[in-house]
N, C-alpha and C positions, 0 to 999 in steps of 0.2 A: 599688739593684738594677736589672737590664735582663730584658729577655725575648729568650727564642731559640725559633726552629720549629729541631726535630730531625728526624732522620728515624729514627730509633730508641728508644726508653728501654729493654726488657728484653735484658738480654745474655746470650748462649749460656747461663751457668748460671742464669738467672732472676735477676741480681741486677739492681737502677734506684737513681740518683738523681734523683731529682725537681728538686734545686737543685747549683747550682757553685759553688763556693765556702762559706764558715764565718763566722758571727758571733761565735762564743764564743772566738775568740783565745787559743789554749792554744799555749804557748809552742815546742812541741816538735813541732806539725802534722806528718806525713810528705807529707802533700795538697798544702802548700806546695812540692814538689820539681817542679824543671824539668821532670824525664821525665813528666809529666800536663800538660805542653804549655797552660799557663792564658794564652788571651790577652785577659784584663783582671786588674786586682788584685782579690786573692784575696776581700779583703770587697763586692766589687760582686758580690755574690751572680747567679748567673743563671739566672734562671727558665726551664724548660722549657715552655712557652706550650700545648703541642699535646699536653703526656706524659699527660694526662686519657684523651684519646681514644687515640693509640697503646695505654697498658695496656688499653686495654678491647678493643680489637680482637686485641692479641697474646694474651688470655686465653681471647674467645672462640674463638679457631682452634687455642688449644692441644689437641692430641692426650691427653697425659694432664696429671692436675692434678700438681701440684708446692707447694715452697713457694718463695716469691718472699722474696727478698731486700733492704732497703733499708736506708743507711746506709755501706756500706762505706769510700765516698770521702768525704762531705760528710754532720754530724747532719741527718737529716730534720727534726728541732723545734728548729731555730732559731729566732730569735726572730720572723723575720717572719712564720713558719707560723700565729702568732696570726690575723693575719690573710689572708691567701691559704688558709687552710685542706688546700690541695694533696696532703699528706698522709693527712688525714683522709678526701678525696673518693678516694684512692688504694686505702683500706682498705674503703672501704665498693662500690669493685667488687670486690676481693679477695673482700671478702665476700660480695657476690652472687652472683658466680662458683665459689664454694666452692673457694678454693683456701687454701691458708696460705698464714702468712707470720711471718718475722723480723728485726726491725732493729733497729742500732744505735742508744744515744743517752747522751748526759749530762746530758739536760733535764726536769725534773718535769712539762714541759708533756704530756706522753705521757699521764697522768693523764686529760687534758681526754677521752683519745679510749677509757678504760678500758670502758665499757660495747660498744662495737666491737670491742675485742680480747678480750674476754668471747666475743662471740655468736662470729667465728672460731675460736675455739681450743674454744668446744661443739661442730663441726661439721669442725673439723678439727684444726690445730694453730696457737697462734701463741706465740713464744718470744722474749722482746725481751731484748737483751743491753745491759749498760753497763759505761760503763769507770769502773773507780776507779783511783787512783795513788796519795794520800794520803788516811791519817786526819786530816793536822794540818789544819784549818779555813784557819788566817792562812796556808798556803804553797799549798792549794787556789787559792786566790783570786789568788795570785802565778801560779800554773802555767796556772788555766785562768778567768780572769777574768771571760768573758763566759757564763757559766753555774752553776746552784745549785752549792753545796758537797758535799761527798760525805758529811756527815750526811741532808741533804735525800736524796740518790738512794737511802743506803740505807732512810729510809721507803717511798720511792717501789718498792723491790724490795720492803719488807714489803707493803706495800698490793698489789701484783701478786700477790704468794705466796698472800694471802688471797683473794684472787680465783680462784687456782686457773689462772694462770699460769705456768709455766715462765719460770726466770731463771737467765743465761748473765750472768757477770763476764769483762769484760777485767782482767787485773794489769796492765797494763802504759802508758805505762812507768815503769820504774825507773830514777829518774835518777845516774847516779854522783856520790855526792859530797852529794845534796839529799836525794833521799827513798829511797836505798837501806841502812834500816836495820832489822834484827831486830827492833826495836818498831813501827814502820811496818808492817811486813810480815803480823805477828800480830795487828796490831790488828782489819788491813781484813781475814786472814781469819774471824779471831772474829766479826766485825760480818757477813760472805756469811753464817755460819752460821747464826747469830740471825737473819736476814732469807731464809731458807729455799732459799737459792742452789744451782740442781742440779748446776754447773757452772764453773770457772775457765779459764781461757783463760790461758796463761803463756810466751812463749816463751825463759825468759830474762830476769835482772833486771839491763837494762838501759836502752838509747835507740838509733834507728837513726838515722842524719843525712844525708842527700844532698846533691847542690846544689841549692839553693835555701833547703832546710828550713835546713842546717845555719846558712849566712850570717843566715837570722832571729833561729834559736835563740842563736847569740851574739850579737846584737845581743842578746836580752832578757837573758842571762846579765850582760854590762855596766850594763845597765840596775837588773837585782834583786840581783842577789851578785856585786861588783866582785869581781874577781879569779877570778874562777871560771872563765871562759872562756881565762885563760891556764893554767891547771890543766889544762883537758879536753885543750888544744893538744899539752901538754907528754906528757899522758898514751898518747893515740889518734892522734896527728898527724892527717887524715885519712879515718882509717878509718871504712867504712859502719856496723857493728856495734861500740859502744860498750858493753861489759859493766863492770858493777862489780865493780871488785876481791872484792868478796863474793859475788859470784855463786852458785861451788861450794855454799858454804856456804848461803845463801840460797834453792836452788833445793833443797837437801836438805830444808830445814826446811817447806818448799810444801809438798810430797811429802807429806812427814809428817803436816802439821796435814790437807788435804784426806784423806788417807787414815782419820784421825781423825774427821775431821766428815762422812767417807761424802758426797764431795763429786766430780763426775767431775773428773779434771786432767788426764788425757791428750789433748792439742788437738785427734786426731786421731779419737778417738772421738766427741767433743765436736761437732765440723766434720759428723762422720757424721748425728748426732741432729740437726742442726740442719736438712740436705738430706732427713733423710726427713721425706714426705709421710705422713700419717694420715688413717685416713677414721674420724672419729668415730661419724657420725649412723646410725644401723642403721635397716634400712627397718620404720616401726612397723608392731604387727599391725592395726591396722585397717588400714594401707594394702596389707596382705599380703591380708587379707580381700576386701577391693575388686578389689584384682586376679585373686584366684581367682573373685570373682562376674562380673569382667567376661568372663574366660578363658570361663566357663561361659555366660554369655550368648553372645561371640563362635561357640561352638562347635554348640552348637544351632542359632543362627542360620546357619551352614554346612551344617547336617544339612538344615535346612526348604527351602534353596533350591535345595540337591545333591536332594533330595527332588520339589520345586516342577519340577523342569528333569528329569527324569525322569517326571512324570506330563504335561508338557504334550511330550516325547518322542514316549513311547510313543503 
């Protein structure tokens, strides 16, 4: 890893990365694409040096609270968050500031920080989203290597759920050809269900591929399922949006089971809950007290000296 001073970390919509770059090497990255302008490789992660201090300053000057964002481009909990902690000290001005917050991850290490994402989401909201792709365990470990398996995360959403957390699933993606099948498909949503998921995120049961991403992801497709990358060639030449010939089919059967399991699917709704902000904490009656007794002192004490300045008047 290296360190960078910024001159920013929250962007117009409240979202930050903390780090540039991915340890966990999942084959189908979109972050790897050229248009995100990465000038080192991708796994020399780069630390934002100063982003401590910038959030706490863009929090305190913010006009109204909101929920902040993190995750989008780069997991916050990768592996070296164990130690730089960055995240953790990221949450806990969140928290002091009373603002929410949600972010992405595929890492059980989010765990570590569960008593934190507790006291925000008592006081306001906080809603962390992960992504699955597979049930199968042995092809988990092929797609996204440097990270638990997707038994692990779905504990990791039971233990949230009990906590009284809010959990957002990414589906995606769907790879043509690997893991875009009807048994895949119902497995991971049967397993959201059981693990008390408010919400799917699905755009589509497919993979998107740019320059950059795409040239990695076949290199891996050679690498794990020879002949597969002359397949994709044959099929998409090309093209940015890569659907599964199953798609139609596939995207009916979502519909259904989330409909079924009283699960939200609509991205768009989804995306909505996720940007509104909550104000939990209601002001307690003792402090409603306090403030009518100090009101009542304040006003008196107005009365004695609006009184006081009329006798030494006259």
């Amino acid at each position: 890893m290296h360190y960078k001073t910024v001159k920013g970390i929250l962007s117009n919509d409240n979202t930050m990365n903390l780090y540039r770059g991915c340890q966990h090497g999942c084959i189908y990255c979109d972050s790897r694409s050229k248009c995100y302008h990465f000038e080192h490789d991708f796994e020399d992660i780069e630390v934002k040096e100063n982003a401590l201090s910038l959030l706490e300053n863009g929090l305190k000057h913010k006009r109204k609270k909101c929920m902040i964002q993190m995750g989008s481009m780069c997991d916050p909990y990768m592996p070296l968050e164990k130690e730089l902690k960055h995240v953790q000290k990221a949450l806990e001005l969140i928290e002091q500031y009373h603002f929410g917050v949600t972010l992405i991850t595929k890492s059980d290490l989010i765990l570590r920080d569960l008593e934190l994402l507790k006291k925000i989401n008592q006081q306001t909201k906080c809603v962390v989203q992960m992504t699955l792709t597979t049930f199968d365990e042995n092809l988990c470990q092929k797609l996204e290597p440097g990270v638990c398996t997707t038994q692990r995360r779905i504990e990791v959403l039971k233990e949230l759920h009990k906590n009284g957390i809010p959990t957002i699933v990414w589906l995606t993606p769907i790879l043509p050809f690997i893991n875009d099948s009807q048994e895949n498909i119902l497995k991971i949503l049967e397993e959201c269900h059981e693990a008390g998921v408010k919400g799917i995120i699905c755009f589509g049961m497919g993979v998107t591929l740019r320059e950059g991403s795409r040239e990695y992801y076949y290199k891996q497709l050679d690498r794990l399922f020879p002949g597969m990358k002359e397949k994709y060639q044959m099929t998409y030449n090309d093209q940015y949006t890569l659907n599964s010939p199953h798609n139609r089919d596939l995207m009916n059967l979502f519909f259904k089971k989330c409909q079924e399991y009283q699960m939200m699917c609509n991205y768009l709704e989804i995306f909505e809950y996720l940007q509104e902000f909550e104000e939990k904490t209601p002001i307690k009656k003792k402090d409603i007290h306090d403030f009518e007794q100090l009101f009542i002192l304040k006003r008196w004490k107005t009365i004695f000296l609006f009184y006081d300045f009329l006798i030494n008047f006259i």
